[in-house]
C-alpha positions, -999 to +999 in steps of 0.1 A: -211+281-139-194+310-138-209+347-142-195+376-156-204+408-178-209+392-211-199+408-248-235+424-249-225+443-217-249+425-196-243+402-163-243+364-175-224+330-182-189+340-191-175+328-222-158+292-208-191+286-189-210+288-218-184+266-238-190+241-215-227+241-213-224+237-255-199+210-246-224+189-225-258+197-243-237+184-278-223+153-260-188+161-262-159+164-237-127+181-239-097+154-233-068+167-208-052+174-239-074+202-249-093+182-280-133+174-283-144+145-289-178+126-289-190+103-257-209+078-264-244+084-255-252+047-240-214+044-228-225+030-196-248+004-206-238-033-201-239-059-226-258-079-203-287-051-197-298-051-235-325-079-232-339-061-194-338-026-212-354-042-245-382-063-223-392-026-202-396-013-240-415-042-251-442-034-220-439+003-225-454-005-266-477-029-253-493+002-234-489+023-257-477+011-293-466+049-303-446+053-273-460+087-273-470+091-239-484+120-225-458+131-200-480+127-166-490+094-177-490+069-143-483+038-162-456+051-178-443+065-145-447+032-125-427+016-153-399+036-148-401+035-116-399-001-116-370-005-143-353+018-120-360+000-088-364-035-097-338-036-126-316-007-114-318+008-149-313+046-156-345+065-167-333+087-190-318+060-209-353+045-217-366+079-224-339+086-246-348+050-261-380+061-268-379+096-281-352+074-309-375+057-314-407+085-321-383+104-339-374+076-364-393+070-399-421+049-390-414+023-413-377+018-403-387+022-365-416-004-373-390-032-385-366-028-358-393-028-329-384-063-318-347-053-312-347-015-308-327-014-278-298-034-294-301-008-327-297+026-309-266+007-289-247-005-317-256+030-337-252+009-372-245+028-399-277+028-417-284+064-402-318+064-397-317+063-361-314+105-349-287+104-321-290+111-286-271+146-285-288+156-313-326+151-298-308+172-262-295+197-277-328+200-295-348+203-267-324+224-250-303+248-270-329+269-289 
């Protein structure tokens, strides 16, 4: 990133750096043609991973039905660490999986446990389910 004197006269991102940073936290990319447009959240997730990443979700609720883990848990650590490993599946796509699904009505959420993985990859039209670039950008554009 790129520093500069900023429009409040003190040192910081310069304007383009801090496009871009807005760019990536809202999920967006700017084609060589100079227009933004929306990439896909789960983009690079196979067809054929859906049932491993749905099983390492069916474990995490069988430890904890919630999903709300408290972020030191071990448990929750080793089975990253094995869907990682083992399945060579990325972590933050599970996570991402699971703060979906925390951040969904419970009774919606509740109905689609069995085939949540599947759900947040097809992004149906129903709505319900928050998108990805809209739980970063929570956490990290205040």
């Amino acid at each position: 990133m790129n520093s500069g004197i900023g429009p409040n006269g003190l040192e910081g991102p310069d304007e383009d750096s801090a496009k871009a940073v807005a760019d990536v936290t809202s999920g967006n990319t700017v084609s060589q043609y100079g227009e933004i447009r929306k990439v896909p959240f789960y983009a690079h997730v196979r067809s054929d991973q859906i049932g491993v990443y749905q099983d390492y979700l069916n474990r995490a609720f069988a430890i904890c039905p919630t999903l709300e883990f408290d972020e030191n848990d071990h448990r929750l650590n080793r089975l990253f660490q094995e869907a990682t490993e083992k399945d060579a599946l990325h972590e933050l796509d599970l996570e991402m999986m699971m703060r979906q699904f925390v951040n969904t009505n419970g009774r919606l959420r509740e109905r689609h446990r069995a085939d949540w993985v599947e759900r947040v990859l097809s992004r149906q039209a129903d709505g319900f389910i928050p998108d990805p670039w809209d739980i970063i950008a929570a956490a990290f554009v205040k």
